[in-house]
N, C-alpha and C positions, 0 to 999 in steps of 0.2 A: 398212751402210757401202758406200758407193760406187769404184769405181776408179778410184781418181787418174793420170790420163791426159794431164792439159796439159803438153807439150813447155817450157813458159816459166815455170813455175815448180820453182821447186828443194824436193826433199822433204827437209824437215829442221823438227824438231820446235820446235828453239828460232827459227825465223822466225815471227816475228809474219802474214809475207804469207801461209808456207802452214799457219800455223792458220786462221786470217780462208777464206783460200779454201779449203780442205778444210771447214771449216764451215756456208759457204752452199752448197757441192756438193753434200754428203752430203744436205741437206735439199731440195734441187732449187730453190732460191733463186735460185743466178745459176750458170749455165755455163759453155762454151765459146762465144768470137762467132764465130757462125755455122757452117762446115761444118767449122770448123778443130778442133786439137788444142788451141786455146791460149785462156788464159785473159786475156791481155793485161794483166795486173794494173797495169802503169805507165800504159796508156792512160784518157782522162778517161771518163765514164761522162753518158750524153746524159739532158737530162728522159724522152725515152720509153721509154730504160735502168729507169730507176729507177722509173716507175709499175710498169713490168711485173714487177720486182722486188715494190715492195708487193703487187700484185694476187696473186701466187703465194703471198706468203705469207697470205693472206687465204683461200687457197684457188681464185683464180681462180671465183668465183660468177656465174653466166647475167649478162649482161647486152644489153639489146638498142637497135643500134645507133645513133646519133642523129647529126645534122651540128649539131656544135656546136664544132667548131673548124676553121679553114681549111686544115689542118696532117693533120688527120687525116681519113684516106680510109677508108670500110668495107672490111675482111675486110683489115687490116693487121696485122700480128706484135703493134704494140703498139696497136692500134684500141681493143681492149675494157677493156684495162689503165688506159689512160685515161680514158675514159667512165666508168669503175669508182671510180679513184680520185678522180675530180670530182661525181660524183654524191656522195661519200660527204662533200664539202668538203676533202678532204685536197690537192687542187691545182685551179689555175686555169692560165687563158690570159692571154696581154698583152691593152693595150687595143686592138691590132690587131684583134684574134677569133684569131689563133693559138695552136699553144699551146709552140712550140718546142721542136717533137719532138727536133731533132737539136742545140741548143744544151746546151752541156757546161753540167752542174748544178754547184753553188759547194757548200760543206759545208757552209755557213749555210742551203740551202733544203733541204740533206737534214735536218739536222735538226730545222727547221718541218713536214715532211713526213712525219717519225717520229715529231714526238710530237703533231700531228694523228691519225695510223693509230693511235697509243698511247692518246690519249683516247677514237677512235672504237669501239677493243677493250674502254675500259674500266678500261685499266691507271691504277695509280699515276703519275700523273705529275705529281708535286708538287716536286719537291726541284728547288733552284737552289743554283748555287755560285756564287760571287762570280768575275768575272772579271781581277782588280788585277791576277792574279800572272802575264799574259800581255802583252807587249811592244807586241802592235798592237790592245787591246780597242777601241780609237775607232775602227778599221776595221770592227767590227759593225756594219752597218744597222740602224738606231733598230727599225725591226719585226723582226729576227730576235733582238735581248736576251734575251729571255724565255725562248726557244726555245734560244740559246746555252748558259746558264746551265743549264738542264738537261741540255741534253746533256755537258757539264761533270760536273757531277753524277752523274749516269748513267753516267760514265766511257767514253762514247762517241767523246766526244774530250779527248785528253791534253794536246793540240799537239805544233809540232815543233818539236825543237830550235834556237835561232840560233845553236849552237856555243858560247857563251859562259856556260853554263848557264843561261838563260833560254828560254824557251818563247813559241811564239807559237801564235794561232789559226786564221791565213791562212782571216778565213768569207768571204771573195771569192775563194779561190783555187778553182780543179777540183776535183772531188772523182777521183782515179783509182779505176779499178777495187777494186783490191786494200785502197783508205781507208774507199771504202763494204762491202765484205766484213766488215770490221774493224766500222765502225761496227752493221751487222748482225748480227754473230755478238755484239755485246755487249748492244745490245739484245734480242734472243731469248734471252741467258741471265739477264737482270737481269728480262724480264718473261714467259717461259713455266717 
């Protein structure tokens, strides 16, 4: 077990943010950004965030370098993370050639992106839940459904409250830090 050392989250057992983040820590998943103490968990979480998040959990495996997207430069933090996770089909670039390293990811493509990795390991990934019981499901993009619905399932995502006890899915909104934690730490216990 690791030492819980970010200044910006609060240690307390019944917070969902710092079980989520003590749980991607401990297994060296996601850290602190950059030289800081903090975890930034409110902060949104970039596409090259999140390959390099997969690739670690994959175990980070040789990969050798390629110019395959405009976006990405050799011998960059998230160079191989990428490369890695595109070779394996688990992400792509726009029709530009980029591959938008630094645009914040939506929870709808982390969860195309998890259960690509999910498939690619092998795992289970059959189960779909129906989406009725969520307020904005027509806000799904037609290609992330499938993908939605298990993560659903999966109990990856619950949604969030609208106050009125109804729940929403918000799969265009950002994913923050501390949502993808969450959504990580429940995927590695539902599939390791």
């Amino acid at each position: 077990e690791k030492e819980f050392f970010f200044t910006d989250v609060e240690k307390n057992e019944k917070n969902w943010k710092y079980q989520a983040v003590k749980y991607v820590h401990d297994r060296s998943i996601m850290g602190a950004v950059g030289a800081s103490k903090e975890f930034q968990p409110d902060n949104t979480l970039t596409r090259a965030m999140f390959a390099t998040v997969l690739y670690r959990m994959a175990g980070e495996p040789a990969i050798t370098y390629q110019d395959k997207f405009s976006d990405v430069a050799n011998g960059k933090w998230y160079s191989n993370a990428i490369l890695w996770a595109n070779s394996q089909g688990i992400v792509s670039g726009y029709t530009d050639g980029s591959y938008g390293i630094n645009d914040n990811i939506t929870r709808e493509q982390i969860a195309k992106m998890l259960y690509l990795y999910g498939e690619k390991k092998g795992y289970e990934v059959k189960g779909r839940a129906t989406l009725d019981d969520f307020t904005d499901k027509s806000k799904v993009s037609s290609w992330a459904t499938d993908f939605m619905q298990w993560a659903v399932d999966a109990k990856m995502i619950s949604g969030k409250p609208n106050g009125d006890g109804t729940f929403r899915l918000d799969p265009k909104g950002q994913a923050t830090r501390a949502e993808c934690a969450k959504m990580l730490s429940m995927f590695l216990q539902k599939y390791n």
